[in-house]
N, C-alpha and C positions, 0 to 999 in steps of 0.2 A: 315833520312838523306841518307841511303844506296838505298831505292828507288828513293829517289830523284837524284843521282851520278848513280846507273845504271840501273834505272825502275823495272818494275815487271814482266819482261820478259828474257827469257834466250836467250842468240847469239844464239844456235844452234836450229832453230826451230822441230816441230815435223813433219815437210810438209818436212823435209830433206829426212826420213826416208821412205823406197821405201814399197808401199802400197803392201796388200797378192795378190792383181790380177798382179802386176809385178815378182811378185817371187810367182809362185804357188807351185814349186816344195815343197818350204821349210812348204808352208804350210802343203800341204798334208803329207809330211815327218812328221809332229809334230800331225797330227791327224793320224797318224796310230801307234800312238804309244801311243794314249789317254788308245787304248783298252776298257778296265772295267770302265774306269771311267768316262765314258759317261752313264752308267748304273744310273735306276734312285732309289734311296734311298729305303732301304727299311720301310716298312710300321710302320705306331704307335708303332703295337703291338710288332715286333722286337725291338723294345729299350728299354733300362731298365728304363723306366716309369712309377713312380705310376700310377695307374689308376685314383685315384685320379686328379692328376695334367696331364693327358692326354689332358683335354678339355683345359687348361691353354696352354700347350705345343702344340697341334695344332693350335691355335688362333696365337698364337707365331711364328709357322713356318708358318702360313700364310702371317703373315707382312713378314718374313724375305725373301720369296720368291717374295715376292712382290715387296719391298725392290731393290732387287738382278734386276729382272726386268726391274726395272727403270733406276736402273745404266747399264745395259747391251744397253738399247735403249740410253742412253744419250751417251754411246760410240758407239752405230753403226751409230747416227746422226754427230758427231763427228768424224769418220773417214769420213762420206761421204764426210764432207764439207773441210777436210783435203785434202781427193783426188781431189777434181776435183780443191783445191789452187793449190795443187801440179803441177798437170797435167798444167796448162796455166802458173807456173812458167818456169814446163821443156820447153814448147814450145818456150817462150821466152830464156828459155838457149841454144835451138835448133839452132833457129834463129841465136845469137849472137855468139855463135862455129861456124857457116857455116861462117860469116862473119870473123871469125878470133879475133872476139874481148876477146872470152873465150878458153882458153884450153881444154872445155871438155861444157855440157850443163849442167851437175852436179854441175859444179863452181857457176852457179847463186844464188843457195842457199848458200854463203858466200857471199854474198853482201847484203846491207841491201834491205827491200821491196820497200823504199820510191826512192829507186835511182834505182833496177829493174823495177819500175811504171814508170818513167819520161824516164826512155830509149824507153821502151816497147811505150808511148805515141810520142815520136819524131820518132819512128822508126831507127834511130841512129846505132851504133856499134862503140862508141868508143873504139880504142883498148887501152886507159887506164883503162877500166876493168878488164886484167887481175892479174894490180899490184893491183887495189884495191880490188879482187876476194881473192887473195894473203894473203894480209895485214887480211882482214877479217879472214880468216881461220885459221893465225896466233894469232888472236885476242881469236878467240873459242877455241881453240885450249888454250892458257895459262888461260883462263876463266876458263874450266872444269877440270885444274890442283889445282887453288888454291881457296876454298873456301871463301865465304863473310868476309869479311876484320873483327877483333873483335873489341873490344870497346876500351879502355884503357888499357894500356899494364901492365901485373903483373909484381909487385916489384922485384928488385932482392933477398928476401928473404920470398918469398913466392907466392902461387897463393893467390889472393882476389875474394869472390865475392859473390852469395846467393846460398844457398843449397835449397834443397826441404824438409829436415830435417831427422831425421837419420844419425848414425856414421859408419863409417867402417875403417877399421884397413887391411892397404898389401901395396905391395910392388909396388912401381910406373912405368908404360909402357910409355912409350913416343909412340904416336901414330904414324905411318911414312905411315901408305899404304900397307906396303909391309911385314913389321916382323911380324910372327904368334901373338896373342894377348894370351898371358898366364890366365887359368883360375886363379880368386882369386885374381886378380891384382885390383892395382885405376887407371883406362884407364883415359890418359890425352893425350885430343888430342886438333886441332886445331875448327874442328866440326865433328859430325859423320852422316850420313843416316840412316834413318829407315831402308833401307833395310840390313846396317851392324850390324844391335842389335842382329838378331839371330845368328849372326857368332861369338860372342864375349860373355864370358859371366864373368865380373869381379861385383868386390864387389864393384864397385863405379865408375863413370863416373864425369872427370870434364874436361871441352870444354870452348873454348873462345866466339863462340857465341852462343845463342841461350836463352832461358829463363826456369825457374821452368814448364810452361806449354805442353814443344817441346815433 
């Protein structure tokens, strides 16, 4: 139901975000500070590996580099086709700013594709794009404040719902964004990201949406 009300795609695309050949500085600012760690692993014998389990753990780091490869190519194919999306959205937000229809060419990526396609195809400039440039970015903009809507609202005398099993026993956080997350607490939030698990680390996690497998 929830992709059905608002797809499987997010308002803020990833073609928004300005590719490393337009902002070079920052890149090379982030590789000189890689240093050492662009250094390449050191050898077998440096790890503490049975000998035994060496032929096992090389076989092993074989796939894993191998692995690691694949994903690294399916992301630089993936940026490519990002940029050159990018690149013929800016043009067309080029265009549509010189015309007066956009405030900035940056704007076009707050409008949806299907209505920068049909401009771009008439040649156009309506300057009703600006309010619907607008409205969009106010749209993304409250999107990436409040997370996928939850299921059935808990009781007033209790959360409901399924555990992954295991008990834990502390004291309850209401989750807000913004207040430190006390170690040893039961973190009740509304959802969390993977990328906030390593910032947090309580005795029990319970969220409105998501399932035993997230």
């Amino acid at each position: 139901a929830f992709l059905a009300e608002h797809g499987d795609e997010s308002v803020a695309w990833d073609v928004a975000a300005p590719t490393w050949s337009e902002i070079p500085d920052d890149l090379r600012g982030r590789a000189a500070t890689l240093g050492s760690a662009l250094a390449p692993p050191p050898p077998t014998a440096a790890w503490p590996v049975p000998r035994a389990l060496r032929p096992t753990w090389d076989a092993a780091h074989a796939e894993a580099r191998e692995a690691v490869a694949l994903g690294e190519a399916d992301d630089w194919l993936y940026a490519r086709l990002q940029a050159a999306v990018r690149r013929a959205l800016l043009a067309e937000g080029r265009r549509l700013a010189g015309a007066g229809a956009l405030a900035s060419a940056a704007d076009v990526f707050d409008l949806p594709l299907a209505r920068v396609r049909a401009v771009a195809q008439s040649g156009e400039s309506p300057r009703v794009l600006r309010e619907e440039a607008a409205a969009g970015r106010r749209l993304r903009e409250a999107q990436a404040l409040a997370p996928p809507p939850g299921g059935r609202a808990p009781s007033s005398f209790g959360l409901e719902g399924r555990g992954t099993g295991g008990r834990a026993v502390g004291t309850v956080h209401l989750h807000d964004g913004h207040t430190p997350v006390p170690p040893g607490c039961v973190l009740v939030a509304r959802t969390l990201l993977p990328t906030e698990l390593p910032l947090v680390a309580p005795v029990a996690i319970v969220t409105e949406t998501g399932g035993p497998l997230d």
